[in-house]
C-alpha positions as CSV (number, residue, x, y, z in Angstrom):
1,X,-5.3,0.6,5.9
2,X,-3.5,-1.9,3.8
3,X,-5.7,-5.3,2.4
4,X,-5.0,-8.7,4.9
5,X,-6.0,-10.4,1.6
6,X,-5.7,-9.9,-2.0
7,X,-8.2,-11.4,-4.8
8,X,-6.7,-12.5,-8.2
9,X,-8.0,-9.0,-9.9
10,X,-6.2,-7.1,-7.5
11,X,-3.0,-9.4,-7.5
12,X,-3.4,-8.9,-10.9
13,X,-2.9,-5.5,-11.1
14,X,-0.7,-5.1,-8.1
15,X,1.9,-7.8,-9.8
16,X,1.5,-6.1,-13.2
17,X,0.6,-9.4,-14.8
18,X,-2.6,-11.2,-16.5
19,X,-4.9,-13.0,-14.1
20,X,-4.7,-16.2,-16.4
21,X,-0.5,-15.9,-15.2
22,X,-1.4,-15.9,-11.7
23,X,-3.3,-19.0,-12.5
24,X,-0.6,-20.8,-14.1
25,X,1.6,-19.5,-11.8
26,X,-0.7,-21.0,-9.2
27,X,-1.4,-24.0,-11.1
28,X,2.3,-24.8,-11.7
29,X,3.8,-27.5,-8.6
30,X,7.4,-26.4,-9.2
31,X,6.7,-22.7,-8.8
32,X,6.8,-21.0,-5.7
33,X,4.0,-18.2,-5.8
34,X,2.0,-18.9,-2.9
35,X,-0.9,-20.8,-3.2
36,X,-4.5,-19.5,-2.6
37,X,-7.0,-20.1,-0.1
38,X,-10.7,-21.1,-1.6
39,X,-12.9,-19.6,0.8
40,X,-15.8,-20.4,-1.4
41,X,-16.6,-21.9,-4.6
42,X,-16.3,-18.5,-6.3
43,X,-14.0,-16.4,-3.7
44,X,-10.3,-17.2,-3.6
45,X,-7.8,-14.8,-2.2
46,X,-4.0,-14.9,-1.4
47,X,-3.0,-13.7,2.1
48,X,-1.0,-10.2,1.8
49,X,1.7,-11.8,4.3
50,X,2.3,-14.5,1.8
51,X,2.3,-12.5,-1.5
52,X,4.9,-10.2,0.3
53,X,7.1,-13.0,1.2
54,X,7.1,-13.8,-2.2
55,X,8.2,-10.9,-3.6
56,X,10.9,-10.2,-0.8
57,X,12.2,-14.0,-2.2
58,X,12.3,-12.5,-6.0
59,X,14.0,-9.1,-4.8
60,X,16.7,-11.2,-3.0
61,X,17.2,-13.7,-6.1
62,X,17.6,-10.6,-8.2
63,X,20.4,-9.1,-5.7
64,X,22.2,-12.2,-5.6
65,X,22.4,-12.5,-9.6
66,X,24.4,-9.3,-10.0
């Protein structure tokens, strides 16, 4: 069964980047990785819908550059 919801560690690794990128990435207005949902002071995840979208976006951009 594949994760509804992703936490930065596991972004982290599925993205192949440093938490601290997701972060900035995150942190950043004029980027357009999906923002996260705080669920508690200490728990915030990034829905797996959203992440996907994300990266179907950055495939397409790459197509349409060659």
């Amino acid at each position: 069964m594949q994760k509804k919801a992703h936490r930065v560690k596991d972004l982290a690794e599925m993205l192949d980047m440093g938490e601290s990128t997701i972060w900035k990435l995150c942190s950043n207005e004029d980027s357009d990785f999906p923002r996260p949902i705080k669920i508690t002071p200490r728990l915030t995840i990034w829905k797996d819908e959203d992440i996907q979208a994300w990266l179907d976006s950055k495939s397409a951009e790459e197509k349409s550059c060659k």
